[in-house]
C-alpha positions, 0 to 999 in steps of 0.5 A, spaced: 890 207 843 891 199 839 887 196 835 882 192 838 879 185 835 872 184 834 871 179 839 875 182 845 870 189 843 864 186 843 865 180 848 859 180 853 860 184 860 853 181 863 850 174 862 844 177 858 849 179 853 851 172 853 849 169 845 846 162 845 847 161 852 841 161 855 840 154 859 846 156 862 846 163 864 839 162 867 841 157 871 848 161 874 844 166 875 838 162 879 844 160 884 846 167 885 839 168 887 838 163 891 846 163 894 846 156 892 853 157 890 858 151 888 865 150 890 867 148 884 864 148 876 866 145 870 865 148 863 864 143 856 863 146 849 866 147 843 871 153 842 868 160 841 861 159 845 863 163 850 866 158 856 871 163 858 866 169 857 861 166 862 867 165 868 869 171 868 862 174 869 860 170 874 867 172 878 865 178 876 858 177 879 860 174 885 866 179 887 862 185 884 862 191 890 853 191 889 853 182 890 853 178 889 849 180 884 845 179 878 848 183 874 855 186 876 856 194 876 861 194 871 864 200 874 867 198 881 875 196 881 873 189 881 869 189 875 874 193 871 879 189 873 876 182 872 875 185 865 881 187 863 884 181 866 889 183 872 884 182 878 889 178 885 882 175 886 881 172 880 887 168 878 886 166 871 890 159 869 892 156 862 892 149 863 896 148 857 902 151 860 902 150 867 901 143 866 905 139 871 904 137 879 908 143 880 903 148 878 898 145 881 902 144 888 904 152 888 896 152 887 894 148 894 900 153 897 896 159 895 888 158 896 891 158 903 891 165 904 884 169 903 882 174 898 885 181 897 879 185 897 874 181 894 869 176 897 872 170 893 878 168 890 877 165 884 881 160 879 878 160 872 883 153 869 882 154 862 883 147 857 883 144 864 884 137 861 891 139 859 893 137 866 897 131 867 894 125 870 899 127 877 897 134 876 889 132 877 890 127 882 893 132 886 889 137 886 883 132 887 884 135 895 883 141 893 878 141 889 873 138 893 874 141 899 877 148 898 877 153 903 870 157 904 873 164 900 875 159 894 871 157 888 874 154 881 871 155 874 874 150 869 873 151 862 875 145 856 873 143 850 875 136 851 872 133 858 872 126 855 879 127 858 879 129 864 879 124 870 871 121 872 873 124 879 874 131 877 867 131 874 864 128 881 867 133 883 864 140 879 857 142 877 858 141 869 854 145 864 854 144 858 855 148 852 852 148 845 854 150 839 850 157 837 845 157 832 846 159 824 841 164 826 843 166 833 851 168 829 848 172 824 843 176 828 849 178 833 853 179 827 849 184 823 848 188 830 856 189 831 856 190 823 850 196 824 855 199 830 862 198 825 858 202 820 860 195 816 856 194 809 855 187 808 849 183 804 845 178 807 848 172 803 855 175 806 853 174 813 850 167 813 857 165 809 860 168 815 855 164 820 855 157 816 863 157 816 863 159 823 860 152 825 856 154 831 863 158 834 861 166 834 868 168 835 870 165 829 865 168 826 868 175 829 875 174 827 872 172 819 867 179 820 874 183 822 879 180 817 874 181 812 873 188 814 879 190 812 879 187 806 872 190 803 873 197 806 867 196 809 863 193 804 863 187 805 860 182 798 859 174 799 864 174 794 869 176 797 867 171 804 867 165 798 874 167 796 877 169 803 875 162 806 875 158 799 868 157 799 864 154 793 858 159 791 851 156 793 850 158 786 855 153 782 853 147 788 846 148 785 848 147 777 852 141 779 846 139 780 843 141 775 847 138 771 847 130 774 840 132 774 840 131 766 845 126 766 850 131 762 856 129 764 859 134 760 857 140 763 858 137 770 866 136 768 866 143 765 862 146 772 867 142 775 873 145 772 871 153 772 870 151 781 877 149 781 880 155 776 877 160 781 882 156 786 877 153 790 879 147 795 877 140 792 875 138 798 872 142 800 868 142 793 867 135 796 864 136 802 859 142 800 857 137 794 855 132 800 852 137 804 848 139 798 845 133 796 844 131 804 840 138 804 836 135 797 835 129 801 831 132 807 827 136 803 825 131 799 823 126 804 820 132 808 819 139 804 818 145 808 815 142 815 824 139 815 827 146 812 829 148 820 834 141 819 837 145 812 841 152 815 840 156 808 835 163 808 828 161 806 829 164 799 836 158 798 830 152 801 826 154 796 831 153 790 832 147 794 825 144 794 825 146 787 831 142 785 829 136 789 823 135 785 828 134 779 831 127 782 828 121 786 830 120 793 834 113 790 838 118 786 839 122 791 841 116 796 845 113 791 849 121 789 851 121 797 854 114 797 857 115 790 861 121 793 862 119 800 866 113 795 869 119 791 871 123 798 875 116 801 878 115 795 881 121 795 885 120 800 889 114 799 891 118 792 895 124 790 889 125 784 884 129 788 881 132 782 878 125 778 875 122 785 870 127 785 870 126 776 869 119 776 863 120 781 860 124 776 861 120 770 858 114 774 851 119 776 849 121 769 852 114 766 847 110 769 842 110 763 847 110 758 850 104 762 842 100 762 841 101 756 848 098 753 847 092 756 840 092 753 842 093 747 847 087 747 843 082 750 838 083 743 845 082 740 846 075 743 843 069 737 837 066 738 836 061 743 833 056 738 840 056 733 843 053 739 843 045 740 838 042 744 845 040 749 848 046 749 841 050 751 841 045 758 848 047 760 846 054 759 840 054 762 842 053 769 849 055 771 853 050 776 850 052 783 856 052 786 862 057 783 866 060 789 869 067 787 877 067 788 877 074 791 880 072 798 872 072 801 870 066 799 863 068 796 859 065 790 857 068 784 851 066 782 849 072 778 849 068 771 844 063 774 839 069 777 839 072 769 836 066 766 829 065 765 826 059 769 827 052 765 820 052 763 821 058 759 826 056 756 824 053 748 828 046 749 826 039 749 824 035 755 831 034 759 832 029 766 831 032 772 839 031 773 841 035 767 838 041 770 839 041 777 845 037 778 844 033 784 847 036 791 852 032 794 856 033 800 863 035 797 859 040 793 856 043 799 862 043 803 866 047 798 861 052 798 860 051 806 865 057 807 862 061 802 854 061 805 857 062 812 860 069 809 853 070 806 850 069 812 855 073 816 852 079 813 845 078 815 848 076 821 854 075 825 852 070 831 848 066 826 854 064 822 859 065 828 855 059 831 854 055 825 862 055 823 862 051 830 859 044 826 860 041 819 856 039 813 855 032 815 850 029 810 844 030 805 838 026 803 833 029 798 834 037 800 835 034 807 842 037 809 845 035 817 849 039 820 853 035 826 856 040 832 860 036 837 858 035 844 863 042 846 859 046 842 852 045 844 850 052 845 852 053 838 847 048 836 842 051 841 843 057 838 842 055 832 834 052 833 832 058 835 826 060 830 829 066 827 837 062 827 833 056 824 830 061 819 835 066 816 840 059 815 834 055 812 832 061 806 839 063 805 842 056 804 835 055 799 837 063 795 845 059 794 844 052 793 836 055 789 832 050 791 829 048 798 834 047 803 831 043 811 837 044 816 837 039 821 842 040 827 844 033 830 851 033 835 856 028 834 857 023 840 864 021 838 867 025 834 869 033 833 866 036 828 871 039 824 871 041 816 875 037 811 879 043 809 883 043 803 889 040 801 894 045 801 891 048 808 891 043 811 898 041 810 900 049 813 896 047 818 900 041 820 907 044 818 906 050 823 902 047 829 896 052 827 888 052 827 883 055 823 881 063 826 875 064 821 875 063 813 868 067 812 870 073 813 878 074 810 880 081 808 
């Protein structure tokens, strides 16, 4: 006899085989109890839980020589038959290649007839949602109203594709993918029945890397145990599938937990030596300090959010007492930076390189700055005129980084006026005074700037014009059309957020008023170059706070 595959021996003949499944096998066995039983089912979940598996032993169930029953005999000719798949009764059909209207006119034909010797004849659709649109209107009929020995079991991994009117059609069951614990439960069983030696670090890498599939899990278990000879190490499961060892993720971290950049390169380039993929390094590192993460906000009360064995969650809580939660916040962001450079380079080793340098960098980079600011002359030897001009920056400088935002990084970094060893100045000399081509120069920028705190406040706002300013009063004018902008706008919140973040730019306190225009249209004066497009190409002025 031909070798069988792991997940064909031990696919699971009853419902209470079934792993991971509980919330639907009960519910399908209580309809079988109660004789409540549907026309058609529609069966959802990723691939590998047991969609399939659960549609035949409910056809068996229903077709069984004792039923409909509970749990079928497993010994009639119904039974076997469906098992083995070569049942008239129950027509099993692959969505993917029977696709088109033709198929499914051929199936309308043939529900006509009554089952050969069974109670019911059955179609299970596998990968229904492969249908063609004329294939699902055709079969609406059908589905809906089929002949009283029909019932239909469509299974899909995709039912976001298949048509609203199936779904109001069918009782849908939704699978979920099975627990690390679940798989690794089943797997150490077949492995005691296989006669397999296999570590525990083994099978929960084997679980881990199935992603809550237990078919994937069984077709790892059976290509590793023709490799090991029936001895199966965590190794061999790390090599075969490219993993990184838990061990190595733990002293990378070690490593940016010390701030030694030197021995996280050379973790990195004994990974790499061993053949490992990088991205997956990539998504394991992420994956790692999302784990540190969850620990360290919860420790052991959030340890079933972590799916490591016990012993690995306490290594874990061990090394999140070395970092801060900043640091740790700050390590997953730097590396999901690092994970989308990667793609737009050839280089999918120095993404993740830079990402180290830059984590234990950090300190080093603080303390240069540090040291260059006590290099700087004393403030003292500078003339008393040349301290006013350093000591406030012109408020308004617009970056030309095609976004339209104000630098104002100088200004926040000196001291405030008074602390300043110089010599009494006018008030003008400090603080140039604000006029309104100032403001308008910089209205594109704080409108952007507003824009990220929020986005209808500076949508609306971008509907009027800086107007006029008296003392720290500045009028905004809206024109008659846009008088639902300007009462949006007189909201207490929207008149708060514009009045704080005009006051953060311009540093000094701002007043908004709002007025609307009688007789003209509120428009920016745009710039000269622009404006001249504008009139050359006919054209208007989308937006210019927010350019890419």
């Amino acid at each position: 006899m031909s070798y069988i595959v792991l997940a064909r021996k031990y696919r699971p003949q009853i419902f209470d085989e079934v792993t991971g499944q509980e919330h639907i096998t009960e519910l399908l066995k209580k309809a079988i109890e109660v004789k409540r039983i549907a026309h058609a089912y529609l069966f959802c979940g990723p691939r590998g839980v047991g969609k399939t598996s659960c549609a035949r032993i409910f056809a068996k169930c229903l077709n069984c020589k004792e039923g409909p029953a509970l749990k079928p005999c497993g010994k009639c000719s119904a039974c076997l038959e469906i098992a083995q798949t070569n049942n008239f009764d129950v027509i099993e059909i692959d969505g993917a290649s029977n696709r088109g209207i033709d198929e499914i006119r051929t199936l309308r034909e043939n529900v006509k007839f009554a089952p050969s010797y069974g109670r019911y004849k059955i179609y299970i659709v596998d990968e229904v949602h492969m249908l063609t649109t004329e294939a699902f209107n055709a079969l609406l009929k059908t589905l809906e109203e089929p002949p009283e020995h029909v019932k239909f079991i469509l299974a899909t991994t995709s039912p976001n594709k298949i048509p609203a009117t199936i779904i109001s059609r069918c009782q849908r069951f939704d699978f979920r993918r099975i627990a690390i614990e679940a798989i690794i439960k089943k797997l150490a069983s077949i492995c005691t029945a296989e006669k397999f030696k296999i570590e525990e670090e083994a099978l929960f890498a084997i679980a881990k890397a199935a992603s809550g599939s237990l078919r994937d899990s069984l077709s790892i278990l059976d290509q590793l145990g023709a490799l090991s000879q029936r001895n199966i190490k965590a190794d061999d499961v790390f090599s075969m599938l490219g993993m990184v060892e838990t061990q190595l993720l733990f002293d990378l971290a070690d490593c940016l937990a010390k701030k030694d950049c030197a021995a996280a390169l050379l973790t990195l380039d004994k990974i790499v030596e061993r053949g490992k993929d990088i991205k997956q390094l990539t998504r394991d590192i992420i994956e790692h300090f999302r784990n540190l993460m969850i620990i360290k906000i919860g420790g052991k009360s959030l340890g079933k959010l972590v799916d490591y064995p016990i012993a690995t969650k306490e290594v874990l809580l061990s090394q999140s007492d070395k970092f801060l939660l900043s640091e740790i916040l700050k390590a997953i962001d730097i590396f999901l930076e690092a994970q989308e450079t990667a793609r737009a380079m050839d280089s999918l080793r120095m993404p993740l390189e830079v990402a180290f340098a830059k984590l234990t960098n950090a300190a080093e980079g603080n303390s240069s700055a540090a040291d260059s600011t006590f290099a700087k002359p004393a403030v003292e030897e500078k003339p008393a005129s040349q301290k006013a001009n350093f000591a406030r920056p012109s408020p308004i400088n617009v970056l030309t980084n095609q976004k339209g935002q104000v630098d104002f990084s100088s200004a926040k970094n000196e001291e405030p006026l008074e602390e300043q060893p110089v010599a009494v100045q006018e008030e003008g000399a400090d603080f140039p005074e604000l006029t309104i081509e100032k403001i308008k120069t910089a209205w594109d920028a704080i409108t952007y700037a507003i824009s990220r705190e929020k986005m209808s406040a500076a949508t609306f706002l971008q509907e009027g014009y800086p107007f006029e300013i008296k003392g720290n009063k500045l009028v905004i004018v809206f024109s008659s059309d846009a008088a639902f902008h300007k009462e949006s706008l007189q909201e207490k919140d929207n008149l708060k957020l514009i009045q704080r973040i005009f006051s953060e730019k311009l540093r000094q306190e701002i007043i908004i008023e709002l007025k609307t225009a009688e007789h003209e249209k509120a428009n920016h004066d745009h710039e000269p170059i622009l404006k001249e497009a504008l009139e050359t190409f006919k054209g208007k002025v989308v937006n210019k706070w927010h350019k890419e």
